[in-house]
N, CA, C and O of each residue as an XYZ file, in Angstrom:
476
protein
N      55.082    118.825    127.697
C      55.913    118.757    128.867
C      57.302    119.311    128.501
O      57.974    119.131    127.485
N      57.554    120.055    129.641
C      59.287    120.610    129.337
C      59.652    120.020    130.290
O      58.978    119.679    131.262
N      61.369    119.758    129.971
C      62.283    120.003    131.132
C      62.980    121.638    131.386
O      63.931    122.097    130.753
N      62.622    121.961    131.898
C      62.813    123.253    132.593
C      63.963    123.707    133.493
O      64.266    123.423    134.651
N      64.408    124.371    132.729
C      65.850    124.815    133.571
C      65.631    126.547    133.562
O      64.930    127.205    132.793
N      66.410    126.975    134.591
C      66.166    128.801    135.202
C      67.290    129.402    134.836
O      68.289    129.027    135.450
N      67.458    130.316    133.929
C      68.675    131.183    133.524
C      68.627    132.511    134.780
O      67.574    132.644    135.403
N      69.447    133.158    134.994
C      69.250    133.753    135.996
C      70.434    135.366    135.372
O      70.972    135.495    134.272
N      70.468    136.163    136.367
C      70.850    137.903    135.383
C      72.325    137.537    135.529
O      72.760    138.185    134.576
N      73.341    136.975    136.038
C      74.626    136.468    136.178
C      74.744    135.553    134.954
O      75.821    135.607    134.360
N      73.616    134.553    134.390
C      73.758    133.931    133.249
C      73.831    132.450    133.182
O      73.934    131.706    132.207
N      73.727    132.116    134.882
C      73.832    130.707    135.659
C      72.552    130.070    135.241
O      71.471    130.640    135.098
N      72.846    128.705    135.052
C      71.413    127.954    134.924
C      71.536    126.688    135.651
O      72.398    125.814    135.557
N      69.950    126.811    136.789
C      69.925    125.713    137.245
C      69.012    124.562    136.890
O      67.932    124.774    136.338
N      69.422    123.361    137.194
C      67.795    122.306    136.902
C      68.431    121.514    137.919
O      69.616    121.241    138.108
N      67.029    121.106    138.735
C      65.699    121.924    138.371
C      65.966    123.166    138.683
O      66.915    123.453    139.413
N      65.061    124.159    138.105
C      65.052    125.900    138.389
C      64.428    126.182    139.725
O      63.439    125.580    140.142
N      65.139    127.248    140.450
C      65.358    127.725    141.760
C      64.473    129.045    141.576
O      64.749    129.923    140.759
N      63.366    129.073    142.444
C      62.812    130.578    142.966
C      64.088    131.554    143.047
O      63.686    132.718    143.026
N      64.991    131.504    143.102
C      66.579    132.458    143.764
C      67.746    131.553    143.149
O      68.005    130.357    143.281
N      68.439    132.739    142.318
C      69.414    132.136    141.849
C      70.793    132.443    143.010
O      70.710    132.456    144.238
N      72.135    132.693    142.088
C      72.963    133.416    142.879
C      72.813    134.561    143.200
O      72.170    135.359    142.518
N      73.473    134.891    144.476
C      72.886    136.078    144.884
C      71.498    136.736    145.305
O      71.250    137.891    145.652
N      70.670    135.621    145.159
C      69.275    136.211    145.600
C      68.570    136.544    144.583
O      67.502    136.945    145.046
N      68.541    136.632    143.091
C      68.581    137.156    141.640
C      67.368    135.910    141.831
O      67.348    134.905    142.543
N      66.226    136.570    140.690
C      65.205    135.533    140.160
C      65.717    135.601    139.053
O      66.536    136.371    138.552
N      64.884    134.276    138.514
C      65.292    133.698    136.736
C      64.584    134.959    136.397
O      63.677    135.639    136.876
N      65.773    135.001    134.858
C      65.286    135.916    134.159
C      64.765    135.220    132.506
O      64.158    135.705    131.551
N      65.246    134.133    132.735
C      64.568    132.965    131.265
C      64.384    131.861    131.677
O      64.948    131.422    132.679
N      63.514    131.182    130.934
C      63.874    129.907    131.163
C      64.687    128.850    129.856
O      65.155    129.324    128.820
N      64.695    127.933    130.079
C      65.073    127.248    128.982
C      64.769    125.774    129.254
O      64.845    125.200    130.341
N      64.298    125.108    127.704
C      63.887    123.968    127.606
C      65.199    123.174    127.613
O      65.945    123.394    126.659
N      65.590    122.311    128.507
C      66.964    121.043    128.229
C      66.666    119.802    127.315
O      67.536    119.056    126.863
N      65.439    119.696    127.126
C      64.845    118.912    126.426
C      65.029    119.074    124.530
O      64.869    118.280    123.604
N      65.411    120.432    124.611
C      65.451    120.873    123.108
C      67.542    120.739    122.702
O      68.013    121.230    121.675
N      68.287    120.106    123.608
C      69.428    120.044    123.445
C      69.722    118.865    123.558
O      68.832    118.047    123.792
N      71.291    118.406    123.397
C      71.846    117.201    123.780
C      72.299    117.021    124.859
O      71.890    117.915    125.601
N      72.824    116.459    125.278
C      74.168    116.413    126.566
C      75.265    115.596    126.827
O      75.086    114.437    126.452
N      76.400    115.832    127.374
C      76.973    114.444    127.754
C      77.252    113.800    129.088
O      77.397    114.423    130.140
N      77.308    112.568    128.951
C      77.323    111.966    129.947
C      78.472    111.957    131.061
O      79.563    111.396    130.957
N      78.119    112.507    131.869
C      79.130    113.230    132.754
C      79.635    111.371    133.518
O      80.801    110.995    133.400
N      78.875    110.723    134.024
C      78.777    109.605    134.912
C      77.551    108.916    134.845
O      76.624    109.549    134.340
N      77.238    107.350    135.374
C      76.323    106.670    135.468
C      76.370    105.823    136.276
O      77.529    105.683    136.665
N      75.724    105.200    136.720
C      75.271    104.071    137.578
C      74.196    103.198    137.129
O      73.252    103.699    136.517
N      74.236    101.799    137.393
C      72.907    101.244    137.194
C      72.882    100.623    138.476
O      73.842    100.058    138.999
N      71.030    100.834    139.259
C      70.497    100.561    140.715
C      69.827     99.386    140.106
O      69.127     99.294    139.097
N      70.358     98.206    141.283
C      69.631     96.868    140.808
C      68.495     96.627    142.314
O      67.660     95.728    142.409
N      68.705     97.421    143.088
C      67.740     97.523    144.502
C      66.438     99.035    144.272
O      66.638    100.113    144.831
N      65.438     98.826    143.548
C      64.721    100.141    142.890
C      63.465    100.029    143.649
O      62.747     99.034    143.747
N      63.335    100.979    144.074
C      62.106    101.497    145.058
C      60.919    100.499    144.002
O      61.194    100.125    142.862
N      59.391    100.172    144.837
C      58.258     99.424    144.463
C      58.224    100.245    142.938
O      58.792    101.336    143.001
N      57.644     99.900    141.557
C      57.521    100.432    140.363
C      58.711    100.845    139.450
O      58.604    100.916    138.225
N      59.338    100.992    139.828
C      60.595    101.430    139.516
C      61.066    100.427    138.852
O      61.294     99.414    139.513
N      61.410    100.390    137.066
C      62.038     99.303    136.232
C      63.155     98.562    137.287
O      63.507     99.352    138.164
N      63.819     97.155    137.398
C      65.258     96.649    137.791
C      65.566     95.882    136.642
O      64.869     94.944    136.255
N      66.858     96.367    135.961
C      68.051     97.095    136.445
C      66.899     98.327    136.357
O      65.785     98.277    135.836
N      67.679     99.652    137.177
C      67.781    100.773    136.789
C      68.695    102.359    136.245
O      68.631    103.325    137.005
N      69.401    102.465    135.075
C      70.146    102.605    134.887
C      70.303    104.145    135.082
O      69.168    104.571    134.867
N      70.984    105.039    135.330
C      70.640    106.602    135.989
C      72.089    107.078    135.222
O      73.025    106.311    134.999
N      72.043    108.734    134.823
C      73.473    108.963    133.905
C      73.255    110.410    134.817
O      72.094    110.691    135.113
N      74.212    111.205    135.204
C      74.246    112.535    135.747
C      75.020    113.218    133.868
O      76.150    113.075    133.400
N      74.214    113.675    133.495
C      74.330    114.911    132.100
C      74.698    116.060    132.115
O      74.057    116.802    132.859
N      75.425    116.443    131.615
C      75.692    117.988    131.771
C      75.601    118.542    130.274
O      76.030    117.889    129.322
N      74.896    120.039    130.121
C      74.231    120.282    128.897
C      75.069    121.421    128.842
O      75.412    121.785    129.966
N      75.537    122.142    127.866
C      76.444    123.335    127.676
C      75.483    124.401    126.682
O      75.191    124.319    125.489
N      75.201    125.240    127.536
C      74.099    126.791    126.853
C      75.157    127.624    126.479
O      76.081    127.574    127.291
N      75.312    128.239    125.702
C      75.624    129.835    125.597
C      77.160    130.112    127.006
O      77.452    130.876    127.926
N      77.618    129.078    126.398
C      79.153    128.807    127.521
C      78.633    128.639    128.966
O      79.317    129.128    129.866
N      77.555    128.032    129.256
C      76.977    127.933    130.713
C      76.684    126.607    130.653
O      76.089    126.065    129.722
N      77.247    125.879    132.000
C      76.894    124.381    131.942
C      75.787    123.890    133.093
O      75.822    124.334    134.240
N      75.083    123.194    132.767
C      74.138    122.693    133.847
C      74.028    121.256    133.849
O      74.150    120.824    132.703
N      73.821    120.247    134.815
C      73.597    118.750    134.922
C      72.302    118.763    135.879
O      71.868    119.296    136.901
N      72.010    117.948    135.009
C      70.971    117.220    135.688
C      70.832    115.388    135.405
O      71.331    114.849    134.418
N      70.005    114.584    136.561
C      70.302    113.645    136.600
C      68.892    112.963    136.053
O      67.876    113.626    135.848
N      68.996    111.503    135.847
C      67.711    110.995    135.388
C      67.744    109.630    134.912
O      68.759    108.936    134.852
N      66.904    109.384    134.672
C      66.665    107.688    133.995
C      67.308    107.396    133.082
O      67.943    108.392    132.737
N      67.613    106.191    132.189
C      68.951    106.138    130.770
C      67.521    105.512    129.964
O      66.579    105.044    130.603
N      67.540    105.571    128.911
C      66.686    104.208    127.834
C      67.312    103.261    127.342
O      66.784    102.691    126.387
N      68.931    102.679    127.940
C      69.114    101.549    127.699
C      70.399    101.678    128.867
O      70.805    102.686    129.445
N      70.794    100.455    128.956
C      71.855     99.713    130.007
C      73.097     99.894    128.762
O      74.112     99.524    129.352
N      73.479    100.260    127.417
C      74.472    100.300    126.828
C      74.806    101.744    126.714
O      74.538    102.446    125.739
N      75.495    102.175    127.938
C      76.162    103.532    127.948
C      77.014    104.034    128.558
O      77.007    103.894    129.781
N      78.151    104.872    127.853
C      79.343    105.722    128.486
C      79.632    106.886    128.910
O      79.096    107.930    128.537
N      80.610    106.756    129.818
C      80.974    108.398    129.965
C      81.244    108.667    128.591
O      81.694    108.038    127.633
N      80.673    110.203    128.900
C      81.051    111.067    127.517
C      80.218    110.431    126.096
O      80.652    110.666    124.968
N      79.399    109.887    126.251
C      78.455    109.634    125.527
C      77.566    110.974    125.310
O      77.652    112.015    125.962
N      76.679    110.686    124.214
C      75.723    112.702    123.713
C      74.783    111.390    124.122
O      74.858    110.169    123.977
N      73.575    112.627    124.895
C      72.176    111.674    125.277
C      71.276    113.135    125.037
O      71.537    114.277    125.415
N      70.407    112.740    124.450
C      68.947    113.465    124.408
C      67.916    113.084    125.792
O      67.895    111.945    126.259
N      67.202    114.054    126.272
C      65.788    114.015    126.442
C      65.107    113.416    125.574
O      65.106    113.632    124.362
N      64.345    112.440    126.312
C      63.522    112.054    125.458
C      61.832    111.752    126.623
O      61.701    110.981    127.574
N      60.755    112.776    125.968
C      59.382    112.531    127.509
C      58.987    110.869    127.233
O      59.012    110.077    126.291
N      58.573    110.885    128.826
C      58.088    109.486    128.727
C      57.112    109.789    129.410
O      57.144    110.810    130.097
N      55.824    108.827    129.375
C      54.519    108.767    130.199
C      54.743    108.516    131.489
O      54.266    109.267    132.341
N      55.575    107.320    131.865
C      55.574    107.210    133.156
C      57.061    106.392    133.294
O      57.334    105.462    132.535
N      57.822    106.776    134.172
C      58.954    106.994    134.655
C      59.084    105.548    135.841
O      60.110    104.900    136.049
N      57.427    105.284    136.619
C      57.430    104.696    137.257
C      55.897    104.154    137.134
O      54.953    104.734    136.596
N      55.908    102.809    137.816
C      54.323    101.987    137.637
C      53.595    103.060    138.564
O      54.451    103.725    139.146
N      52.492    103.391    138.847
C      51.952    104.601    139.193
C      50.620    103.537    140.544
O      49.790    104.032    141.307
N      50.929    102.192    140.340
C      49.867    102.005    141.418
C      50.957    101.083    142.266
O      50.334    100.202    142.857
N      52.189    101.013    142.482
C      53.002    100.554    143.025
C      53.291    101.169    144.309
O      53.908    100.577    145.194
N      52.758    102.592    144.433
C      53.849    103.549    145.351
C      52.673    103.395    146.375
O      51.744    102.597    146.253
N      52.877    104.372    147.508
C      51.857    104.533    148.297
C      50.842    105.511    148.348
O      49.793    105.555    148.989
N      51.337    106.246    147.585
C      50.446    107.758    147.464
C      49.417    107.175    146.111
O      49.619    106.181    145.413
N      48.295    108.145    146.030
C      47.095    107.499    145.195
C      47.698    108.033    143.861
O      48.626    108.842    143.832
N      47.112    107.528    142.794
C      48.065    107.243    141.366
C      47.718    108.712    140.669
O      48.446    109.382    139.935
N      46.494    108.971    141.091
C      45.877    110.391    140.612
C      46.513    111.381    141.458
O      45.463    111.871    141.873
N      47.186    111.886    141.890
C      47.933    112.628    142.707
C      49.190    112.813    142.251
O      49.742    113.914    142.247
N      49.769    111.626    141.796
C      51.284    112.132    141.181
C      51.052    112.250    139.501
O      50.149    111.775    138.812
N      52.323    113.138    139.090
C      52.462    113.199    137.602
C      53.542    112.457    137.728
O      54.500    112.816    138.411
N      53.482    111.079    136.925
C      54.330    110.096    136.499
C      54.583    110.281    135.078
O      54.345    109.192    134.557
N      54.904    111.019    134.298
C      55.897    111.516    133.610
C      56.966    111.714    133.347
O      57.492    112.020    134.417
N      57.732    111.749    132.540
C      59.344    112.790    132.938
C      59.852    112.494    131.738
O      59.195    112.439    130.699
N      61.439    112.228    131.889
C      62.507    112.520    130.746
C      63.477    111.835    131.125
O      64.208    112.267    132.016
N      63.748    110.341    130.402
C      65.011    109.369    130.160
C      65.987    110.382    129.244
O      65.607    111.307    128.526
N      67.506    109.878    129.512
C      68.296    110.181    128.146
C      68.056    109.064    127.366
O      67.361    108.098    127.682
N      68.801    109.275    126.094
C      68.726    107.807    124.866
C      69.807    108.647    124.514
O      69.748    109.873    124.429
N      70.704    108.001    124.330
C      72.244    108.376    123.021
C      71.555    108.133    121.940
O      70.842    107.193    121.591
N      72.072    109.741    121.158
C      72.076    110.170    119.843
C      72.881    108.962    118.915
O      73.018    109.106    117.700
């Protein structure tokens, strides 16, 4: 599993990656965010979490710095002890959420993804 972000011919990277970058431009790379660090731009922890969904739930918005290009993306934390400006890794997880909690059938979604954890 990657986390997948879209470099594009201007040099912009989005996550998630966009069919159309700026300007109308398709990705011209991609890149794994998963293979970097990041820091913690902001966080929140949600104590009201949709059916499956861990409570607390703690969420950090990351911003990762490429080749002088910055991108954020947002996501799950692996612990409730964290700061702005903290370095957090990707780290895959199996399931993100209990998978027979939701309403849709469990075989249908990929419950997967990518918590940070400080380095």
């Amino acid at each position: 599993m990657t986390m997948e972000a879209y470099k594009y011919e201007d040099g912009s990277i989005s996550y998630p990656g966009h069919p159309r970058g700026p300007g109308g431009t398709e990705p011209v790379e991609t890149i794994d965010l998963s293979e970097y660090t990041g820091e913690v731009v902001t966080w929140t922890t949600s104590t009201a979490t949709p059916p499956g969904v861990r409570q607390p739930n703690t969420l950090a918005i990351v911003e990762f710095t490429i080749d002088g290009e910055s991108v954020r993306a947002i996501g799950q934390v692996t612990t409730d002890d964290l700061e702005t400006g903290d370095e957090v890794e990707p780290v895959s997880v199996e399931e993100l959420r209990e998978p027979g909690a939701g309403i849709r059938e469990p075989e249908s979604q990929d419950w997967g993804g990518y918590r940070f954890e400080p380095v």
